[in-house]
N, C-alpha and C positions, 0 to 999 in steps of 0.2 A: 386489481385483477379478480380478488372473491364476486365482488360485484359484477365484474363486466361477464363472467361467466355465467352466475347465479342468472343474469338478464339473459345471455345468450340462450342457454337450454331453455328458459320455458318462452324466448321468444320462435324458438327452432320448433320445439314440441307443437306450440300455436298452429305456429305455419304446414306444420305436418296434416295436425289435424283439419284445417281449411281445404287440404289439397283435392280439385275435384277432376283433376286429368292429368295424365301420366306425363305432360309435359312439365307441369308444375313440382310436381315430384322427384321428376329430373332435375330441375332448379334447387331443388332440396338441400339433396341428394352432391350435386355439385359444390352449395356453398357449405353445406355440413364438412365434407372430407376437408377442404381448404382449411376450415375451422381448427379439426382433428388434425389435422399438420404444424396450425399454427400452436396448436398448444401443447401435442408432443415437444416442439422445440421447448417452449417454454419449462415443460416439466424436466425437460434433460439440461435442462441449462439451472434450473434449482436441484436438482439432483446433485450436481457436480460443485454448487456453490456448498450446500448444505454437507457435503464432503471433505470440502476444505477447510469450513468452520470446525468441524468434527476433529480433523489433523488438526489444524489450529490449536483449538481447545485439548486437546491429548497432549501438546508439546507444551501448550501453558500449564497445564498441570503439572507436568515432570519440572519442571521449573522450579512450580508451587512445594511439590515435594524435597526438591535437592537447596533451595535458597527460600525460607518460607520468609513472607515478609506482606508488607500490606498493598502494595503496588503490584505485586503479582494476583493477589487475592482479589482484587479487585476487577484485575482482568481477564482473573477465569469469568468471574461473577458475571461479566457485561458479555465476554464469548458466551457461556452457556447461554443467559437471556437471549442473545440473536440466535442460536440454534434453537432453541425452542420455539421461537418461532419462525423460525424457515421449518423446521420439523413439521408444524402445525397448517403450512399453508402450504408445503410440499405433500401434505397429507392430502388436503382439497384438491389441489393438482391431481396426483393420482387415481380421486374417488371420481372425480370430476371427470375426467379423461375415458373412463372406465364407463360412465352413466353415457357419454357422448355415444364410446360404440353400442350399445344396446339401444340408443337414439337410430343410430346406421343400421343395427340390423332391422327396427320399424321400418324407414325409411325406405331398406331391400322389402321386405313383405308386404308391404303397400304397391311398392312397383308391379311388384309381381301379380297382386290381386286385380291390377289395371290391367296389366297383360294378359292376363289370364281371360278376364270381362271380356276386353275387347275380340276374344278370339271365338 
């Protein structure tokens, strides 16, 4: 997913900057928001996983705490490593999602400087 994203924005940025009529723009503009949908879902659907490892990890601790032993220790050890990184690439999600709409608001300001031209 880092990848497929990392490719997305600067293939969208590209194509932004190519854009030489406001219809083009429109095309943009359309498959950006699509984009922006699709990886909302995505970041709320790591959001809620990275929440249940978190409970997870919280109840395996009190475990850790009330019966300490080496089988418990070991699967705080393996819960904390997957939160860490769902933490880490729920983090990209986020920055990432956040860089798309300031992608979108280019995308409006471009439009508009078409329409504006054209008038």
């Amino acid at each position: 997913m880092t990848e497929y994203l990392t490719n997305y924005m600067k293939y969208i940025e590209d194509k932004l900057e190519k854009c030489s009529t406001s219809s083009e723009v429109d095309e943009v503009l359309a498959e950006h928001l699509d984009k922006i949908k699709f990886m909302q879902h995505e970041r709320i659907v790591h959001f809620l996983v990275t929440m249940l490892f978190s409970i997870v990890l919280t109840v395996f601790i009190a475990v850790l705490i009330f019966t300490p032993n080496i089988p418990s220790l070991l699967l705080v050890t393996i819960i904390l490593v997957l939160l860490i990184f769902y933490i880490k690439h729920y983090y990209f999600l986020e920055n990432t999602v956040q860089k798309m709409y300031k992608v979108y608001d280019s995308i409006l300001e471009k439009q508009r400087k078409f329409r504006t031209d054209s008038e």
